[in-house]
GUDOMAR-960858 format. One record per atom (N, C-alpha, C): residue number from 0; residue in three letters; atom name; x, y, z. Coordinates in pm, 1 decimal. Atoms other than C-alpha are relative to their C-alpha. Layout:
! GUDOMAR-960858
NUM,ALA,CA,X,Y,Z
...
This chain:
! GUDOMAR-960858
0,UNK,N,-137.1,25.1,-35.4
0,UNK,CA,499.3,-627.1,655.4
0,UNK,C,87.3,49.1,-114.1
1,UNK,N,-65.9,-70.1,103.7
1,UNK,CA,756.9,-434.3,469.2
1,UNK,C,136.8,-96.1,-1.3
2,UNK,N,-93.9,121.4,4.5
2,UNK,CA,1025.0,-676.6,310.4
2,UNK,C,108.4,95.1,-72.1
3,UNK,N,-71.1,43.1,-106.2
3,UNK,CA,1297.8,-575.4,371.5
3,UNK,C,-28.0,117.0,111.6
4,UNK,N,72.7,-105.2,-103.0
4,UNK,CA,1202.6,-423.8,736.9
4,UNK,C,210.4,47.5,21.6
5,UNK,N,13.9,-123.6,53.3
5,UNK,CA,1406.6,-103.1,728.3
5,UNK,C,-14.6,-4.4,-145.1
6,UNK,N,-15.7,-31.0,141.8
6,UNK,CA,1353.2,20.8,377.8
6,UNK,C,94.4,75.0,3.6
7,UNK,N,-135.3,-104.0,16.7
7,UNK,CA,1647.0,199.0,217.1
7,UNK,C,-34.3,85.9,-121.6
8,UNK,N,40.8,-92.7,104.4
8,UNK,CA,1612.7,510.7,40.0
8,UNK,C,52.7,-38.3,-170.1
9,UNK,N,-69.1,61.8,151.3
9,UNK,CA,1672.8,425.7,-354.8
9,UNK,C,0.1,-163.7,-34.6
10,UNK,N,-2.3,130.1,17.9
10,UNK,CA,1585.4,90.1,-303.4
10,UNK,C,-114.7,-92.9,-21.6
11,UNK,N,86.2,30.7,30.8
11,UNK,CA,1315.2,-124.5,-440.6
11,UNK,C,-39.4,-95.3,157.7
12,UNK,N,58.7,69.8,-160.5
12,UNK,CA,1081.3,-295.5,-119.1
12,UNK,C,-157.4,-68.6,-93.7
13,UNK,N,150.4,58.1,26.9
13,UNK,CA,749.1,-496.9,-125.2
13,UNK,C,-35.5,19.5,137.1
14,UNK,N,82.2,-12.6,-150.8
14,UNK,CA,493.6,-491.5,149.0
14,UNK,C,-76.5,-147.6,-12.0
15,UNK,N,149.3,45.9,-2.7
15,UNK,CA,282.2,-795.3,216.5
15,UNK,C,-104.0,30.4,98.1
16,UNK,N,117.8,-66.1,-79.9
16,UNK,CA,-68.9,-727.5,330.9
16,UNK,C,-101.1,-117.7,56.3
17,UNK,N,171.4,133.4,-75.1
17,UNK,CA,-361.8,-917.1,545.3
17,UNK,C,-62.0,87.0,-0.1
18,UNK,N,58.8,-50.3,-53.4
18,UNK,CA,-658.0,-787.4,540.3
18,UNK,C,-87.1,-95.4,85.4
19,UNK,N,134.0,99.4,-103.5
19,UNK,CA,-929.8,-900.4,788.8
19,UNK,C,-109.7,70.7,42.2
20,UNK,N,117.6,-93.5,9.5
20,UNK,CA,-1249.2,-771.2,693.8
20,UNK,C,-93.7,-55.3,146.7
21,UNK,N,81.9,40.0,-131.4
21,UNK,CA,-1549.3,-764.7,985.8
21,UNK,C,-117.2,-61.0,-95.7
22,UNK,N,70.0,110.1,75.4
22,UNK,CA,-1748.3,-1005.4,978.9
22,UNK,C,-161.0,-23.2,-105.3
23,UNK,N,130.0,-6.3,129.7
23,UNK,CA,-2029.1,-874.1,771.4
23,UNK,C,34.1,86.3,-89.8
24,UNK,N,-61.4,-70.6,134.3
24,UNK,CA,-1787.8,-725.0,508.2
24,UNK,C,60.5,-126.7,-48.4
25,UNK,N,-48.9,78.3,104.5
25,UNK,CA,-1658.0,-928.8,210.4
25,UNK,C,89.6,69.0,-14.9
26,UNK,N,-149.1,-69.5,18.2
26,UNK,CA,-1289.1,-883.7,111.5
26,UNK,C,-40.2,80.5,-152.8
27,UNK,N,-38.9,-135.2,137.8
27,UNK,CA,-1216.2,-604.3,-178.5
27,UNK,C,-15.7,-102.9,-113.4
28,UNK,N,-15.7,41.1,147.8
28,UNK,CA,-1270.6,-641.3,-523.3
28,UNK,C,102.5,23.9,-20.6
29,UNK,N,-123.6,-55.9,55.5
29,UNK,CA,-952.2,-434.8,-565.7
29,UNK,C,73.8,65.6,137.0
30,UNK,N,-119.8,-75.7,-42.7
30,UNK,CA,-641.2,-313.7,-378.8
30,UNK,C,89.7,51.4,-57.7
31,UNK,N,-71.2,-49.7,147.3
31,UNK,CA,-436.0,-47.5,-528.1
31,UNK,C,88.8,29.3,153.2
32,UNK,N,-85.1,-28.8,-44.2
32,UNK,CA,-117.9,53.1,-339.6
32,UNK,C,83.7,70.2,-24.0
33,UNK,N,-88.8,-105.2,20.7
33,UNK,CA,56.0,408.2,-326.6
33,UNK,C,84.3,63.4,112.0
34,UNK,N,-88.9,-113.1,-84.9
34,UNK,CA,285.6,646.6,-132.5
34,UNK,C,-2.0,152.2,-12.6
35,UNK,N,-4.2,-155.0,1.7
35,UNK,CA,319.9,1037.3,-94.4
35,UNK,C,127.1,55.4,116.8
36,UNK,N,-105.1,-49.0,-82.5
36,UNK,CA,546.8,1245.8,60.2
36,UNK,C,-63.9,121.7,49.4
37,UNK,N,104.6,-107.1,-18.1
37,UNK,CA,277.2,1505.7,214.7
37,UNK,C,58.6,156.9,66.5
38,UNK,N,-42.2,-116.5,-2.6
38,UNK,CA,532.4,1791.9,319.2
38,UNK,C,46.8,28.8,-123.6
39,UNK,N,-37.9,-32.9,156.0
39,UNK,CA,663.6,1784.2,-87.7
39,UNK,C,-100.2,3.0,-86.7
40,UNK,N,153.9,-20.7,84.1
40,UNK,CA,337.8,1712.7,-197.7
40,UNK,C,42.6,-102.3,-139.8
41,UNK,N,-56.8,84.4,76.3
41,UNK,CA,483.5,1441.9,-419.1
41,UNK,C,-53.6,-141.2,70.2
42,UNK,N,10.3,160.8,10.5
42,UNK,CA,465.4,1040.4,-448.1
42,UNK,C,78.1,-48.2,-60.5
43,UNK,N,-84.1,79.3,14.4
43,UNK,CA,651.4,778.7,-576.4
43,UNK,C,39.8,33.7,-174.5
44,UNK,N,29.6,-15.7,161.9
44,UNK,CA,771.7,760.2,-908.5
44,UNK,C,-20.8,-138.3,-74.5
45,UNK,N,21.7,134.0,46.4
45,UNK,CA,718.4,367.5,-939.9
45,UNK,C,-170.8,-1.7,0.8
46,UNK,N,127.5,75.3,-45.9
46,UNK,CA,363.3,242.8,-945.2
46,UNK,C,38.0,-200.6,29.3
47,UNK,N,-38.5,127.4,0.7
47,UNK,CA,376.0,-118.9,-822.2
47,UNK,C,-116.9,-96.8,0.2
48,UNK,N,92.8,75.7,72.7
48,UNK,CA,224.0,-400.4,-920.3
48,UNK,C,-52.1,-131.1,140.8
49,UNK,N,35.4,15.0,-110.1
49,UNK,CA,-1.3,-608.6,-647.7
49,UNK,C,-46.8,-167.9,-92.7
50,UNK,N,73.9,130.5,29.7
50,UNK,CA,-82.1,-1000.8,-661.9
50,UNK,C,-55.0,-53.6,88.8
51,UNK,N,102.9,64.7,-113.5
51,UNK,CA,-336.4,-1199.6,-459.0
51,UNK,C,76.4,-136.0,55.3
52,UNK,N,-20.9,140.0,-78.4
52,UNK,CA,-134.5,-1485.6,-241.6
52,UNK,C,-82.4,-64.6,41.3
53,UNK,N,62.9,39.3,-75.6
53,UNK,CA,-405.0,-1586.9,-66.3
53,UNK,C,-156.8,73.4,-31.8
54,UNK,N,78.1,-137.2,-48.1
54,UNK,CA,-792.4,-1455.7,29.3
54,UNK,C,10.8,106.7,70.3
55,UNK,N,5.9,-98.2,-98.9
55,UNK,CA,-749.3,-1163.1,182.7
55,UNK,C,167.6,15.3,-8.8
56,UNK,N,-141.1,-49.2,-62.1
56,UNK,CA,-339.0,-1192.7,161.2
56,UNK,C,80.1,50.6,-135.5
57,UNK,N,-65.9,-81.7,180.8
57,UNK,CA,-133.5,-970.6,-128.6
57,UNK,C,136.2,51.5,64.2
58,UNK,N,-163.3,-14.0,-4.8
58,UNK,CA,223.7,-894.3,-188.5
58,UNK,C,-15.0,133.0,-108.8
59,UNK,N,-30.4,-76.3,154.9
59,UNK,CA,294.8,-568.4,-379.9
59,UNK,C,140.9,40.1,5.9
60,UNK,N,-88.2,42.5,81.2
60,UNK,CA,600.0,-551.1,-536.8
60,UNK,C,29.2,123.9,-70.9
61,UNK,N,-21.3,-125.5,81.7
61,UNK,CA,789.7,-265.0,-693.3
61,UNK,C,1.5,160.6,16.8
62,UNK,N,21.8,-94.9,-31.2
62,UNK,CA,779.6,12.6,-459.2
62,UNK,C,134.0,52.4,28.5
63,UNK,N,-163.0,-70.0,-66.0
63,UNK,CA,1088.5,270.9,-382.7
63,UNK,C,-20.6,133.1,53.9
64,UNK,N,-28.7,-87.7,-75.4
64,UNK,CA,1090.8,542.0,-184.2
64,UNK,C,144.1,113.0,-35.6
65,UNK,N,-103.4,-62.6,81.8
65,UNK,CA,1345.5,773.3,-392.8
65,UNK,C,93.7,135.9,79.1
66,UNK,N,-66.6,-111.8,-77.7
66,UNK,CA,1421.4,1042.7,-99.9
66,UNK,C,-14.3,-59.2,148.4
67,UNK,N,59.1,30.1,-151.5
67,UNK,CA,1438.2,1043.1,284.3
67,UNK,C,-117.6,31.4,54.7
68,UNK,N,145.5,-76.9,-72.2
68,UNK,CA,1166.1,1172.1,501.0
68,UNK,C,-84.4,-73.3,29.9
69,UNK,N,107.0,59.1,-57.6
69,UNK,CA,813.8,1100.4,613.9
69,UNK,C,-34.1,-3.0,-107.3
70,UNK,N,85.2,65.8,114.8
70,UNK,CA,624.7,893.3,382.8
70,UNK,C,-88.1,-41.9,9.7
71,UNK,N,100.3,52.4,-53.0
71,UNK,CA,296.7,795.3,397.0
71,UNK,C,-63.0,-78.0,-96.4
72,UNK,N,55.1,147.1,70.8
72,UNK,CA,200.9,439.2,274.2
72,UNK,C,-196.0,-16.2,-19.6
73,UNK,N,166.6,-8.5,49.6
73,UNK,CA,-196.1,462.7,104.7
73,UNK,C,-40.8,-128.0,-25.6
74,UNK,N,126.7,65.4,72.9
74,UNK,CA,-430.1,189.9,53.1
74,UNK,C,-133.9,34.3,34.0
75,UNK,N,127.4,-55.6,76.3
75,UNK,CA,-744.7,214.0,-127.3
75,UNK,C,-29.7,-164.6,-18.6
76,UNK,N,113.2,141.6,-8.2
76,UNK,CA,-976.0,-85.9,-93.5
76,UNK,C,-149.3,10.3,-35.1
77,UNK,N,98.3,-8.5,63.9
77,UNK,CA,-1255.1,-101.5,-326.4
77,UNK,C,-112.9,-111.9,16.9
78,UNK,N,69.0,115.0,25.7
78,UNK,CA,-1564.2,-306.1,-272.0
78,UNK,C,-3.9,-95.0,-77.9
79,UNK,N,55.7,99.2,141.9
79,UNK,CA,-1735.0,-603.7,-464.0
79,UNK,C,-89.1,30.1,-70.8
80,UNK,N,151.0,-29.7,36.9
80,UNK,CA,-2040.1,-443.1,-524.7
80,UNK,C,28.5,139.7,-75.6
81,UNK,N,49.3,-135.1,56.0
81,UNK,CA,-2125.8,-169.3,-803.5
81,UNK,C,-11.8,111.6,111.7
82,UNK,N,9.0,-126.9,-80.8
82,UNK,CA,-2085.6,186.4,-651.5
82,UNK,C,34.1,-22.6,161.7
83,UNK,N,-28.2,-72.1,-116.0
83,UNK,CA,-1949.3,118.8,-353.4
83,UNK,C,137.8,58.1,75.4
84,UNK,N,-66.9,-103.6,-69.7
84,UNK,CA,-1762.7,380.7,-118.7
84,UNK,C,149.6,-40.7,-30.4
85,UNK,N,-74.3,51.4,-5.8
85,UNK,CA,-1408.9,292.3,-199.0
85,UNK,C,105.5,19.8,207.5
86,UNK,N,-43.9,-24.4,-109.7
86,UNK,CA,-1194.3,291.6,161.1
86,UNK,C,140.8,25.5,32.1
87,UNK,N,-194.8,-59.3,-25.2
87,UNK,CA,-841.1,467.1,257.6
87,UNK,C,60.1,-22.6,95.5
88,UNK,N,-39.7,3.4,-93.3
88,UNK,CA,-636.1,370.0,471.1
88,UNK,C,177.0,37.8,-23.2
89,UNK,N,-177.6,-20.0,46.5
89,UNK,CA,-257.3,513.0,540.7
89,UNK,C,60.7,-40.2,119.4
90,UNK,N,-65.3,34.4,-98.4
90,UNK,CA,33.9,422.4,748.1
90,UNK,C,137.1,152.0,-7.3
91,UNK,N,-110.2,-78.6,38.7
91,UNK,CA,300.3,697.4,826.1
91,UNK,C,125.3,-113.8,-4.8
92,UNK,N,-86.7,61.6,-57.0
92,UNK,CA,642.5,589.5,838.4
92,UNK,C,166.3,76.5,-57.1
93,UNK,N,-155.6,-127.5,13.4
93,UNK,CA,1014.7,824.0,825.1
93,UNK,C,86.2,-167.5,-54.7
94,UNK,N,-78.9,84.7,96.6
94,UNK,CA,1248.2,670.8,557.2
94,UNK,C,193.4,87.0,9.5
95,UNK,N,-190.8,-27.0,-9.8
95,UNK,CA,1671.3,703.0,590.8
95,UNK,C,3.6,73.0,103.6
């Protein structure tokens, strides 16, 4: 859920997240949370910073979106376990 739902270009936003792993996966060791702009070939210029509310529920904090356009929202969800596969998932979504 993107707080505040529209985002405004130049303007700082948070997302909170659920995940809801299946039921013979364990939640992430780690969630990292980025953006890109894949016709500029660019990303954000914030990195933002992610805290655990809950199991499974996180708020990150600190993201801006600095131009209009299509943007595409990245997470990267890292196991618990040594070596494993980390997992990507993106969301598109057109900004201003």
């Amino acid at each position: 859920r993107l707080l505040p739902d529209p985002v405004l270009v130049g303007q700082h936003f948070a997302i909170e997240i659920a995940l809801c792993p299946k039921a013979d996966a364990g939640l992430p060791a780690e969630l990292r949370v980025d953006a890109t702009m894949p016709e500029h070939k660019h990303g954000m210029n914030y990195r933002p910073s992610i805290q655990t509310l809950a199991p499974g529920r996180y708020r990150a904090e600190g993201l801006m979106f600095h131009m209009p356009g299509r943007w595409e929202l990245v997470f990267e969800l890292r196991g618990p376990g040594p070596g494993s596969a980390p997992q990507r998932l993106t969301q598109s979504l057109q900004v201003g």
